[in-house]
N, C-alpha and C positions, 0 to 999 in steps of 0.2 A: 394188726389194727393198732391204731396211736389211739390211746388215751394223753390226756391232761386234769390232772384231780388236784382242783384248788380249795385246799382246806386250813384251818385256823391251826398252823406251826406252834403256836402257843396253850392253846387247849390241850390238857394229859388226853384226856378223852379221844378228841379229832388223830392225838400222833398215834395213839395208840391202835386204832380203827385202823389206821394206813399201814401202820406196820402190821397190824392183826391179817391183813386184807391177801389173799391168796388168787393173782389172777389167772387165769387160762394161759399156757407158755406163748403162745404166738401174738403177746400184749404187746406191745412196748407202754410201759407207764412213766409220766412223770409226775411227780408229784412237788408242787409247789404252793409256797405259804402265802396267806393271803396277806401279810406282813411286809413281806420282801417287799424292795423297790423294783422289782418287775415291772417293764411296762407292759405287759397283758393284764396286770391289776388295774391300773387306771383304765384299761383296754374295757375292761369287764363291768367298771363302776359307770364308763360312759355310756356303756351300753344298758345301766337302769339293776343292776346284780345290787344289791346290798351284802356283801358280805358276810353282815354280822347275821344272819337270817339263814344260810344253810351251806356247807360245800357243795363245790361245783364240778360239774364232770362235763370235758370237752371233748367227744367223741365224733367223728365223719361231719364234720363239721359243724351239729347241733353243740348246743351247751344243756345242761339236765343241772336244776337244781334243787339243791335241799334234798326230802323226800323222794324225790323223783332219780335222783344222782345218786342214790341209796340205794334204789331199787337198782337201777338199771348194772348197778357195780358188783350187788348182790346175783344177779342171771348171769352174769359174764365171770362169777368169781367158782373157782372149782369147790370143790366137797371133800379135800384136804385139810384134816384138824380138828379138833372140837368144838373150835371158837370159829373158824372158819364157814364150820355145818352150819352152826344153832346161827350165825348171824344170814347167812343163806334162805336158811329155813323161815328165818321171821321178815328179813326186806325183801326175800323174791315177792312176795306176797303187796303185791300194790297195795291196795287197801290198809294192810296192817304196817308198812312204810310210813303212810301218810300219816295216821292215826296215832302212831310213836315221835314221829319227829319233830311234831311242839316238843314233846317231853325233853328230848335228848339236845332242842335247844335251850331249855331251864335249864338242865344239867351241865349246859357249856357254861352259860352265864353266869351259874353261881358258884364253879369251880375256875372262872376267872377272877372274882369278886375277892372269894377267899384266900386266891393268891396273887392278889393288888396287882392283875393285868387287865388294863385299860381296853374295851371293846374296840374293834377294829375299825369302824367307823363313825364311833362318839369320844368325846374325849375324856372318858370315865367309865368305871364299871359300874352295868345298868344301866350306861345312860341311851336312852331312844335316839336315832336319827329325826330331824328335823325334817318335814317336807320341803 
């Protein structure tokens, strides 16, 4: 199975998730910043993705975001580690995914702020997308 996991390269938080993240051997992952000039980013923004609002997970050809890209990384990731278990344990669980992942977007944003890097799709830290 191909995975594609687009997440905020810049956030300690996001790399560290990715690198914390143990998946099943017959994955292939790649993993890409939503910073780069990739054009599957612009690919992703056209398609209505706000970036600054949750990583993304491209899987059999759906895309899963935020919450939802948490969960579904969490059931596909093995029970290898400590950090690997407990993060298993709390995203396999739909409901408590959902429920956490406001939180764990405050915590991107103000551990952006505090080290003067600019949201990915405002041109400031904190700043809101415009409709």
């Amino acid at each position: 199975m191909r995975l594609l996991i687009v997440y905020d390269g810049a956030c300690p938080f996001c790399s560290a998730y990715t690198g914390l993240l143990q998946l099943r051997e017959q994955m292939y992952v790649e993993l890409l910043s939503a910073r780069s000039d990739d054009a599957r980013i612009d690919g992703f923004r056209a398609a209505g993705y706000r970036l600054d609002e949750g990583m993304l997970l491209q899987m059999n050809g759906e895309v899963y975001a935020g919450a939802e890209a948490m969960h579904r990384l969490a059931i596909l990731s093995t029970r290898g580690g400590l950090l690997n278990r407990l993060q298993r344990f709390v995203f396999a669980r739909r409901w408590l995914a959902h429920a956490l992942y406001p939180w764990l977007r405050v915590g991107r944003r103000l551990a952006l702020y505090v080290r003067r890097v600019p949201l990915i799709d405002g041109p400031g830290p904190l700043a809101e997308k415009k409709p």
